[in-house]
ZAZA-981667 format. One line per field, with one value per residue (C-alpha): residue number from 0; residue in three letters; x, y, z. Coordinates in nm, 2 decimals, always signed. Example, Ala and Ser with C-alpha at 12.3 -4.5 7.8 and 13.67 -1.06 7.14 Angstrom:
nr = [0  1]
rest = [ala  ser]
x = [+1.23  +1.37]
y = [-0.45  -0.11]
z = [+0.78  +0.71]
END
This chain:
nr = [0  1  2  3  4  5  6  7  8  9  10  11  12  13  14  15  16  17  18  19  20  21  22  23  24  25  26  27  28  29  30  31  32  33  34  35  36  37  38  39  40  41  42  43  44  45  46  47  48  49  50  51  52  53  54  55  56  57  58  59  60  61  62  63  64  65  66  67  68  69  70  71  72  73  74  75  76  77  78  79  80  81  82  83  84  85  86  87  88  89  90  91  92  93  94  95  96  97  98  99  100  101  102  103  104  105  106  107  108  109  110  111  112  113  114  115  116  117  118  119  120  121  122  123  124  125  126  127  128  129  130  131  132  133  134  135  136  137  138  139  140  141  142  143  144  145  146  147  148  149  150  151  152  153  154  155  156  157  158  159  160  161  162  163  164  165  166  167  168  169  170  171  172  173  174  175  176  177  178  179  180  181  182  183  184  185  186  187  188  189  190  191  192  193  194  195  196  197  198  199  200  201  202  203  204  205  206  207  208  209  210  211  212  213  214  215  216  217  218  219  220  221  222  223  224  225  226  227  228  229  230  231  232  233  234  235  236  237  238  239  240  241  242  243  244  245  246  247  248  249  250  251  252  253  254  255  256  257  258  259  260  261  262  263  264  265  266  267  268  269  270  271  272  273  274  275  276  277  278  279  280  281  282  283  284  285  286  287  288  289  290  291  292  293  294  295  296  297  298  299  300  301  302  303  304  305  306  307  308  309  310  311  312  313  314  315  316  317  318  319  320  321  322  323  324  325  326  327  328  329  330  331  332  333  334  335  336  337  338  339  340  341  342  343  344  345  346  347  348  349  350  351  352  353  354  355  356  357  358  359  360  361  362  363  364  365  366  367  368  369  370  371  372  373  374  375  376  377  378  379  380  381  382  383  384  385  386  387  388  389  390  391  392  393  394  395  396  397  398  399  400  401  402  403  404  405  406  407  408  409  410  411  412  413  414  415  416  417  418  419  420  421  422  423  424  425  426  427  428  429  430  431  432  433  434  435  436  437  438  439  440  441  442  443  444  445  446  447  448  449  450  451  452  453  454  455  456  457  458]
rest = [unk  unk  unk  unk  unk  unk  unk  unk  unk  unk  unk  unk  unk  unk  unk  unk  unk  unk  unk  unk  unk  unk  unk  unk  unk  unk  unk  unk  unk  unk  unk  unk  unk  unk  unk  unk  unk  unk  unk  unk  unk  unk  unk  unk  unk  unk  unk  unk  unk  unk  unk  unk  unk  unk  unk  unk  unk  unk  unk  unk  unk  unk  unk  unk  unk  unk  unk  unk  unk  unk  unk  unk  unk  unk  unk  unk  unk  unk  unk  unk  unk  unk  unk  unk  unk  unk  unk  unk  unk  unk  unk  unk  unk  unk  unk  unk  unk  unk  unk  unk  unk  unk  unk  unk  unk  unk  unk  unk  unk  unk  unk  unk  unk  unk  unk  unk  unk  unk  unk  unk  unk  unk  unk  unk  unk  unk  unk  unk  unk  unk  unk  unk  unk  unk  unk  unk  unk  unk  unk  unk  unk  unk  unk  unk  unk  unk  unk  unk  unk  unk  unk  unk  unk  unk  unk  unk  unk  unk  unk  unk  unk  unk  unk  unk  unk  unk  unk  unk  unk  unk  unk  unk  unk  unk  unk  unk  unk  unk  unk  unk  unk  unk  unk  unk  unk  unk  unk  unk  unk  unk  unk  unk  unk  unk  unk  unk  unk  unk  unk  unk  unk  unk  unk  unk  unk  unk  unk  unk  unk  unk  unk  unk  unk  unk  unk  unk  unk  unk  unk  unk  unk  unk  unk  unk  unk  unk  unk  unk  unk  unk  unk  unk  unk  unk  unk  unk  unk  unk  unk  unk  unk  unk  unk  unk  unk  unk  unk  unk  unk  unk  unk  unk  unk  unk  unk  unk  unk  unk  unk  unk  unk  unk  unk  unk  unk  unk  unk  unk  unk  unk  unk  unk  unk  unk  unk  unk  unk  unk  unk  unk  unk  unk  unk  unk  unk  unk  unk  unk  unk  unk  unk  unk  unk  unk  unk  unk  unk  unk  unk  unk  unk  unk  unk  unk  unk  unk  unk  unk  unk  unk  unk  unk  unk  unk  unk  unk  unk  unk  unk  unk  unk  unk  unk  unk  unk  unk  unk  unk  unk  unk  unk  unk  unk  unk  unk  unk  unk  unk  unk  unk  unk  unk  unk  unk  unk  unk  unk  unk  unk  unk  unk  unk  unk  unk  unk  unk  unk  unk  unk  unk  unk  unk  unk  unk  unk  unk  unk  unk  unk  unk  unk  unk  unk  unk  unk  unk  unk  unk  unk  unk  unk  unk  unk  unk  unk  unk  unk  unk  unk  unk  unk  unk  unk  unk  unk  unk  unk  unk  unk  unk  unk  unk  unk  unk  unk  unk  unk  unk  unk  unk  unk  unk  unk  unk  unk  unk  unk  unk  unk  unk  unk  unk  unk  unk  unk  unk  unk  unk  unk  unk  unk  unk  unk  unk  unk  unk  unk  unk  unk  unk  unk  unk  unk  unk  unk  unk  unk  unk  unk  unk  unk  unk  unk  unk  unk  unk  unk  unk  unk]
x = [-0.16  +0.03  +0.40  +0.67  +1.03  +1.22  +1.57  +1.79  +1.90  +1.53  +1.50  +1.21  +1.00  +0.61  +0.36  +0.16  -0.17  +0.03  +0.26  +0.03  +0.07  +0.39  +0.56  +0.84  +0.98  +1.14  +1.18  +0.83  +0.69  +0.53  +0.59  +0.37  +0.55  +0.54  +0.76  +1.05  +0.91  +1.13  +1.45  +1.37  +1.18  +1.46  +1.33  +1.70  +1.91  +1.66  +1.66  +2.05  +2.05  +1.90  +2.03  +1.90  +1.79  +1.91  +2.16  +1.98  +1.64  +1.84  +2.05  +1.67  +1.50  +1.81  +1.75  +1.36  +1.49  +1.68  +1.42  +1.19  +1.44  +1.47  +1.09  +1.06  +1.30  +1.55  +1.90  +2.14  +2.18  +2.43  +2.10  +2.08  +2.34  +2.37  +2.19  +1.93  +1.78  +1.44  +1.17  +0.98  +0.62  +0.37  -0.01  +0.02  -0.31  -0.25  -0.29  -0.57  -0.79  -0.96  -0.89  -1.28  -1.53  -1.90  -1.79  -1.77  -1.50  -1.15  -0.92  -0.57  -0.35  -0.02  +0.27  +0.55  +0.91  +1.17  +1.56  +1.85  +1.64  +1.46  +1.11  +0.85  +0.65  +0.35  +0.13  -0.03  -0.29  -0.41  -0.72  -0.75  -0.50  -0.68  -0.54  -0.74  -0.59  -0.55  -0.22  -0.01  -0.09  -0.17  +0.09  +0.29  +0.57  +0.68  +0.93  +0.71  +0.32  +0.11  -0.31  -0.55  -0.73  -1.07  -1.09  -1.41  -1.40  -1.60  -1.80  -1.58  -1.19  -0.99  -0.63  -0.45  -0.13  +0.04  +0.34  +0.53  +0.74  +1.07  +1.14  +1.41  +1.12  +1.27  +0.96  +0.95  +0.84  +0.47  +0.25  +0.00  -0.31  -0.63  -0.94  -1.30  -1.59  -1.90  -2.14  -2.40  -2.29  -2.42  -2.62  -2.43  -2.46  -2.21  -2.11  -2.09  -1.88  -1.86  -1.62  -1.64  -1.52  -1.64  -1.62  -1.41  -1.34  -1.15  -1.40  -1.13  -1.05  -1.39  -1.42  -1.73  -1.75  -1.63  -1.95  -2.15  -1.89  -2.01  -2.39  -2.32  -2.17  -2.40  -2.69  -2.55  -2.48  -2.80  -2.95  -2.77  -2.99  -2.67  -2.62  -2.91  -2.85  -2.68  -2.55  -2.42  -2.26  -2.15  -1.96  -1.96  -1.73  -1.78  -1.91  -1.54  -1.39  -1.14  -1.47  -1.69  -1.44  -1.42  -1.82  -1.78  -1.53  -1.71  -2.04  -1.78  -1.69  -2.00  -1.95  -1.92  -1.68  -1.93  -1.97  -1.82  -1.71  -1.65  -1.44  -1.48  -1.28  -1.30  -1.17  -0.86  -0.45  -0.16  +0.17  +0.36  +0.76  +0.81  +0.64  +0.35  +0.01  -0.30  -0.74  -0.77  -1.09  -1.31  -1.12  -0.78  -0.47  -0.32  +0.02  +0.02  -0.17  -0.05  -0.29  -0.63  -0.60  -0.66  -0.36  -0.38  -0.28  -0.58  -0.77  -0.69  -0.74  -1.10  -1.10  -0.84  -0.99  -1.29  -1.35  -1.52  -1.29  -1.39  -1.28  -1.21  -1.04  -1.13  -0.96  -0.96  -0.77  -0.42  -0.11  -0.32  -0.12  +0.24  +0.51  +0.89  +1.05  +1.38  +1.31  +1.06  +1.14  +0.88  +0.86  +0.60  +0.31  -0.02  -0.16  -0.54  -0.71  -0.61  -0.85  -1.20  -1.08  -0.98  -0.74  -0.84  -0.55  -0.22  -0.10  +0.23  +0.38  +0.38  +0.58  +0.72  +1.00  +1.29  +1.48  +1.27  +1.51  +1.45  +1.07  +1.06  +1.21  +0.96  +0.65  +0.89  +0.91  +0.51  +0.46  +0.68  +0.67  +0.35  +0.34  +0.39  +0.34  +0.05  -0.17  -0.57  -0.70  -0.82  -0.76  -0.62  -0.73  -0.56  -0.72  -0.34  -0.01  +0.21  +0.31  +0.01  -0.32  -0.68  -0.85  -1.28  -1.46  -1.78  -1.71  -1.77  -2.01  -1.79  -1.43  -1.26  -1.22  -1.56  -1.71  -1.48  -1.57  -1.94  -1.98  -1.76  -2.05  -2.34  -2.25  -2.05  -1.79  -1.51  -1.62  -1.36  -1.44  -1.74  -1.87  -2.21  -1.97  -1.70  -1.47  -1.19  -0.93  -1.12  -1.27  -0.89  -0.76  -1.06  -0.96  -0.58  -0.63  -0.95  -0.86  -0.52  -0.73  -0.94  -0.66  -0.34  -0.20  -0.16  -0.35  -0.32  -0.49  -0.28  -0.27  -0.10  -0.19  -0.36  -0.44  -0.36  -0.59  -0.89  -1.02  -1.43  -1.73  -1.84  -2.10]
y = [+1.79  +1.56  +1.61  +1.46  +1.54  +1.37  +1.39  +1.34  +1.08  +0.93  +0.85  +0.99  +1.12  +1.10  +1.15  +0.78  +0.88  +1.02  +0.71  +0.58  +0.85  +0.69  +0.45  +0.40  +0.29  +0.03  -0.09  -0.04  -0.14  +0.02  -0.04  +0.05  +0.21  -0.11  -0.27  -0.02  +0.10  -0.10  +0.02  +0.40  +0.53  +0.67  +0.99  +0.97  +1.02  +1.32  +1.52  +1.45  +1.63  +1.97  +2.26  +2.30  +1.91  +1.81  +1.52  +1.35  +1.35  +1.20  +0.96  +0.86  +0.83  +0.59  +0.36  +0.33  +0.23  -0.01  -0.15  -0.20  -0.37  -0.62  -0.66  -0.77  -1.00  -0.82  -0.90  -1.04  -0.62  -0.79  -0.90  -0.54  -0.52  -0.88  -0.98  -1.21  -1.50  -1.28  -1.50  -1.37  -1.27  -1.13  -1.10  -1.17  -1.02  -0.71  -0.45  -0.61  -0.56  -0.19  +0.05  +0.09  -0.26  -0.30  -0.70  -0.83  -1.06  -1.01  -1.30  -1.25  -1.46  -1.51  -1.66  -1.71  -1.89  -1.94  -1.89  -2.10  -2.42  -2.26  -2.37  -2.12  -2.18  -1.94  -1.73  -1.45  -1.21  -0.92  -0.69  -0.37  -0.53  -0.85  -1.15  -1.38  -1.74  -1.60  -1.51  -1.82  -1.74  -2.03  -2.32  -2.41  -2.62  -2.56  -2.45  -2.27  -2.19  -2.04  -2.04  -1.79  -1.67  -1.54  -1.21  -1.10  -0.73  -0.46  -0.19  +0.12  +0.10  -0.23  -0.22  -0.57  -0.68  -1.01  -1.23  -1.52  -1.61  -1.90  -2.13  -1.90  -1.64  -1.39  -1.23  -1.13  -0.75  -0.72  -0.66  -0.42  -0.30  -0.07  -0.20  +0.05  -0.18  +0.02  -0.23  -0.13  -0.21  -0.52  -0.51  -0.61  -0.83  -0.73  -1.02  -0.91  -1.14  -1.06  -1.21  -1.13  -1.32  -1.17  -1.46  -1.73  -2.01  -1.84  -1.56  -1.35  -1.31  -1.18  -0.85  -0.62  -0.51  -0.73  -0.91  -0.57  -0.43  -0.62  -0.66  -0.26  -0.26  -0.53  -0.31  +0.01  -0.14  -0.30  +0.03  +0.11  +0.17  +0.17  -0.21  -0.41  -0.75  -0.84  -1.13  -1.18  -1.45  -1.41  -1.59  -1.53  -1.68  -2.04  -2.07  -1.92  -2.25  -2.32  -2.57  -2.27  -1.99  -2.26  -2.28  -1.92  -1.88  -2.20  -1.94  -1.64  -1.86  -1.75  -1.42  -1.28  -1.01  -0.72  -0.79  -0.66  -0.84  -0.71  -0.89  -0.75  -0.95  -0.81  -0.94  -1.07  -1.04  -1.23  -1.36  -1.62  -1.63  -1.58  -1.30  -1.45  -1.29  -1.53  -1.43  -1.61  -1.86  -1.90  -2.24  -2.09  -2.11  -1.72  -1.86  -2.14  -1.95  -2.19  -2.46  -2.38  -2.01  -1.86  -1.77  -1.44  -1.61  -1.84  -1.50  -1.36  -1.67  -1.65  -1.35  -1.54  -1.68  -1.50  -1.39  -1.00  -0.76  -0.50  -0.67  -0.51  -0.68  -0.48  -0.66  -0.46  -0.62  -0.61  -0.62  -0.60  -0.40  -0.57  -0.58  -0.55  -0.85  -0.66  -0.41  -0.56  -0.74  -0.98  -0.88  -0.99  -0.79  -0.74  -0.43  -0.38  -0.06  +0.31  +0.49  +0.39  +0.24  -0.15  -0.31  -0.57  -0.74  -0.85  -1.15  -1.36  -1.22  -0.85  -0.72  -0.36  -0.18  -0.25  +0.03  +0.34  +0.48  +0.17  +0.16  +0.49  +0.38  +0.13  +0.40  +0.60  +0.32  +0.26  +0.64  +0.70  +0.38  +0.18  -0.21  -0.33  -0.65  -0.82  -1.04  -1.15  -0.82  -0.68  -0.37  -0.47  -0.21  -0.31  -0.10  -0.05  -0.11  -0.42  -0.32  -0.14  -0.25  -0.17  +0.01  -0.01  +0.17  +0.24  +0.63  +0.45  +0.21  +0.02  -0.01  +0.31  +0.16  +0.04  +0.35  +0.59  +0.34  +0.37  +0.73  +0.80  +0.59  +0.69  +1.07  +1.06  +1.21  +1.02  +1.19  +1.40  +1.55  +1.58  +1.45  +1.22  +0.92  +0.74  +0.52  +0.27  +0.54  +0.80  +0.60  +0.41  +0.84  +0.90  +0.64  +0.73  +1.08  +1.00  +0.68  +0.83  +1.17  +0.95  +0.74  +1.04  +0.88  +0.58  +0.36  +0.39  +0.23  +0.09  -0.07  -0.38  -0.38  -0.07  -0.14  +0.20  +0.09  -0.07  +0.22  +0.19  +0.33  +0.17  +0.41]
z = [-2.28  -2.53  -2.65  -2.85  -2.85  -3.15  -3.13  -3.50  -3.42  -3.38  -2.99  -2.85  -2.54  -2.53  -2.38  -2.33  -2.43  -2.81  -2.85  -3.10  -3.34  -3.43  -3.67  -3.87  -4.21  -4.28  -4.60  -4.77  -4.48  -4.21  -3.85  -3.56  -3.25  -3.06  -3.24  -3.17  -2.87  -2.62  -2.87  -2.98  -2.66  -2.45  -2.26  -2.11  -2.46  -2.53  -2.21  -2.21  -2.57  -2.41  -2.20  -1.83  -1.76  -1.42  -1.49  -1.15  -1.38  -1.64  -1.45  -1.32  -1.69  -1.75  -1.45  -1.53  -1.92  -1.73  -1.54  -1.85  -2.03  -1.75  -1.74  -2.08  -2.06  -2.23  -1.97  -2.24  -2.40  -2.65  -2.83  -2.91  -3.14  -3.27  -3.63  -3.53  -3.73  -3.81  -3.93  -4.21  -4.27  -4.54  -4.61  -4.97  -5.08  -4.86  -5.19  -5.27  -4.93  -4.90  -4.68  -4.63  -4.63  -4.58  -4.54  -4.17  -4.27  -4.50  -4.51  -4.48  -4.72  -4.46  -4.59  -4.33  -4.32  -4.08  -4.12  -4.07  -4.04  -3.68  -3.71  -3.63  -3.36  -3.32  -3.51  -3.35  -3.49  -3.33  -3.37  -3.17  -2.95  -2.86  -2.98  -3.22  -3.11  -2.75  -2.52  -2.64  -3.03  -3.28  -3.25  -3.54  -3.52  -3.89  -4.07  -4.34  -4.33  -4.58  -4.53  -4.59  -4.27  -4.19  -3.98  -3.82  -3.85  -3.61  -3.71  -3.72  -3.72  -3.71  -3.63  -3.75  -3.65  -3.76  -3.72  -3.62  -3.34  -3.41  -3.19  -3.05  -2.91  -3.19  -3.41  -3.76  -3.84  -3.79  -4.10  -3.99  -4.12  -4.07  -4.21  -4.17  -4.10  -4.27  -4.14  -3.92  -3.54  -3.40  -3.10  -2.81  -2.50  -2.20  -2.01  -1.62  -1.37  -1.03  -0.78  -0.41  -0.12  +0.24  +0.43  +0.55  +0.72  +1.04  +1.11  +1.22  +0.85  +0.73  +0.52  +0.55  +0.17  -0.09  -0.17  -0.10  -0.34  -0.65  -0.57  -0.59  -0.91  -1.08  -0.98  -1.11  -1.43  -1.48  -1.46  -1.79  -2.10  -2.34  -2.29  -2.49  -2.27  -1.98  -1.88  -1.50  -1.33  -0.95  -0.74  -0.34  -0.03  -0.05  -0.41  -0.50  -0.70  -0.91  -1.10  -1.07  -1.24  -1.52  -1.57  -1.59  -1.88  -2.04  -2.04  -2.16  -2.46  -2.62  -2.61  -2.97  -3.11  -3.03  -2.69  -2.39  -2.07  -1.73  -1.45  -1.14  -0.85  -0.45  -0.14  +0.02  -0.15  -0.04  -0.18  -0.14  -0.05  -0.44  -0.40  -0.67  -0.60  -0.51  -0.43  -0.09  -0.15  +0.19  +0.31  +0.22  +0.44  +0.42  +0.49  +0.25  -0.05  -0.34  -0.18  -0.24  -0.32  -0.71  -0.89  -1.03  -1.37  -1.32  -1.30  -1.58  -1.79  -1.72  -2.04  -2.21  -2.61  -2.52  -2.86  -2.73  -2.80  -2.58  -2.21  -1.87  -1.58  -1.21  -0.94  -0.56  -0.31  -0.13  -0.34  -0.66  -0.89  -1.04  -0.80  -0.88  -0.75  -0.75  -0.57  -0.28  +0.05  +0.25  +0.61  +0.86  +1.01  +1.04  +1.00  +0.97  +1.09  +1.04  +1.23  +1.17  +0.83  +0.74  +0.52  +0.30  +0.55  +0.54  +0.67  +0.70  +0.40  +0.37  +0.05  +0.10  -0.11  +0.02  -0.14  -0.16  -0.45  -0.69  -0.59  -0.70  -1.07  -1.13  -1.08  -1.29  -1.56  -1.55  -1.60  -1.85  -2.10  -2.23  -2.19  -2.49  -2.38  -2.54  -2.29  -2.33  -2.49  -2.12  -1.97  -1.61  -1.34  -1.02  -0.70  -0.52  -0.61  -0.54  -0.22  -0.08  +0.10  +0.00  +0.19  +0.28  +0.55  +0.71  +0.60  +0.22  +0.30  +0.00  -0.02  -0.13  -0.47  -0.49  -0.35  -0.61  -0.91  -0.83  -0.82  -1.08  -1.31  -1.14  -1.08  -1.40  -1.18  -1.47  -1.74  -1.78  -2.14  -2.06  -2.29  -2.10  -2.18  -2.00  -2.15  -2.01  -2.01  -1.85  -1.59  -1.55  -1.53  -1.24  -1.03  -0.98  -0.87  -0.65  -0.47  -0.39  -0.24  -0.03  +0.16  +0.20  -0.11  +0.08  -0.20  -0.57  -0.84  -1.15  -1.44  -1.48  -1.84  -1.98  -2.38  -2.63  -2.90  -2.72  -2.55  -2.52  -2.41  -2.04  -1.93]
END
């Protein structure tokens, strides 16, 4: 179901699930796709090079390239074609680590200098696409660095990715390398964290499901023989605090690089007039959610320097997935039953697209292009878009996203190669087509940061 047009000119259209199959030259060195991802992956330039495309289908792939520039920051184009102060970066000893190691840790020799007197400013190190000093890299401050570096490898394939950042935000080319662990695989602990707020101070704002929701899905998982031990942590309606979320990551900082962590998060979504997207607490104002309402930031922090490298991020609730600021307006509604179904509600501020056209380039953008963007090394599963409302119902017993994740584990409805496993992807691939099928398409699951290389086994 893959494909890959290369034009000879080297843009190219691909399939997401085959964009890791390529790199580039450069030099002697070899650069993964994400590093000219955002420049060379331009479905609009190939389509436009072949007889019969539509030029509306093309003008479309051109606004969504559009769009993901803007997204990654990437407004001043004249960047593009300026020569930029590139800091540079090497492993020194990289011909002398193997291809293929029964050791659990390689150190990396990095030597690294800035240009025109810009001091570099972080290191970042990546394996299998989580980092090793966290989101914000390992501060430097310097205009030179050289140290040798211990890496923890996993049993199997290690995928490592280093370089610097200058002051100015620009990067130097990533060294990359693949390292096989032959060490036997470590038994591992998952780490299981369940979120769900039901209950709140105005009763009039109370949910049926959310803390059903997750006493579902810790009992499901505890079933599972694959996991040797599980750790689990919940947190329910009033015990929902900002001190409590921290004891939590304080107990996830012990989590080791074999391990696997869960997040699952259920109840309440609402934004502010910035359109920023906060979990309503129990004693939370809904029209004043920067008070005493979570962040989503503060969310995702909790799996932020948690040293596992296989992590998962559920979150089910309004507004969940990424919104496009540009392209959605806050109008004011409430809107909580369809039938003998319930929203996870909406309340003062209700985001919608305000341009169905643009709206429709964003899903465009997320379908075509992968996110290079690197974050804390979790798959982010988001149970609606940015602009839709969850659904739960007594026809479910859960929330649709609830009830669809459950029986696509227990049932092993997700295992779509069949295969008696289900991994991230698969279980991320089961969830788009089913929760959509349950509400008239009037939910869908996505991504909001969906790794390529840290695909694992959760069932």
């Amino acid at each position: 179901e893959d494909f890959l047009y290369l034009a000879p000119d080297n843009y190219y259209y691909v399939s997401k699930s085959a964009v890791e199959g390529i790199g580039f030259s450069y030099g002697d060195k070899f650069i993964s796709f994400d590093q000219l991802d955002l420049f060379q992956n331009r479905p609009d330039k190939v389509l436009n090079a072949l007889p019969h495309v539509p030029k509306e289908l093309i003008a479309s792939m051109e606004r969504a390239y559009e769009k993901r520039l803007n997204k990654m920051g990437f407004e001043n184009r004249g960047l593009f074609n300026q020569p930029l102060e590139i800091p540079e970066l090497t492993i020194s000893n990289k011909q002398q680590i193997p291809l293929s190691t029964s050791n659990q840790i390689i150190p990396l020799s990095i030597d690294a200098k800035g240009k025109n007197k810009i001091n570099l400013s972080t290191l970042h190190i990546f394996i299998n696409d989580v980092p090793l000093y966290g989101s914000k890299g390992f501060s430097l401050n310097t205009p030179s660095f050289q140290q040798n570096i211990d890496v923890s490898l996993l049993s199997g394939e290690n995928n490592i990715q280093v370089y610097v950042l200058n002051a100015s935000g620009i990067a130097s080319v990533k060294e990359s390398l693949t390292i096989t662990c032959t060490a036997p695989e470590k038994k591992s602990t998952l780490y299981l964290v369940g979120i769900g707020a039901s209950k709140f101070t105005d009763s009039a704002l109370n949910l049926n499901y959310p803390v059903k929701d997750i006493k579902d899905f810790v009992q499901l998982l505890s079933t599972n023989k694959k996991y040797g031990k599980i750790e689990i942590d919940t947190l329910f309606d009033h015990a929902i605090t900002k001190e409590n979320i921290k004891k939590i990551k304080d107990k996830l900082s012990r989590a080791k690089i074999e391990d696997k962590v869960i997040l699952f998060v259920s109840g309440h979504g609402v934004v502010d007039q910035t359109l920023e997207y906060y979990f309503p607490t129990a004693t939370t104002d809904f029209n004043n959610p920067a008070e005493k309402a979570i962040p989503y930031h503060e969310l995702e922090n909790i799996l932020d320097q948690v040293a596992a490298r296989k992590k998962l991020f559920l979150i089910d609730a309004c507004y969940s997935g990424e919104i496009d600021k540009e392209t959605v307006a806050l109008i004011k509604k409430q809107n909580t039953n369809y039938g003998k179904k319930r929203f996870n509600k909406s309340f003062e501020n209700t985001p919608t697209p305000s341009y169905v056209g643009l709206e429709n380039t964003f899903e465009l953008m997320k379908e075509l292009f992968i996110d290079v963007r690197k974050g804390t090394g979790a798959t982010v599963i988001a149970s609606a878009s940015g602009v839709e409302f969850a659904w739960e119902g007594e026809e479910w017993n859960n929330s649709v996203f609830a009830f669809c994740l459950l029986s696509g584990l227990k049932d092993r409805k997700a295992d779509i190669n069949k295969d008696n496993q289900i991994s991230v992807h698969e279980l991320q691939r089961y969830l788009s087509i089913e929760v959509p099928k349950l509400t008239d398409n009037h939910q869908r699951p996505s991504v909001r940061i969906g790794e390529v290389i840290n695909d694992w086994q959760i069932w």
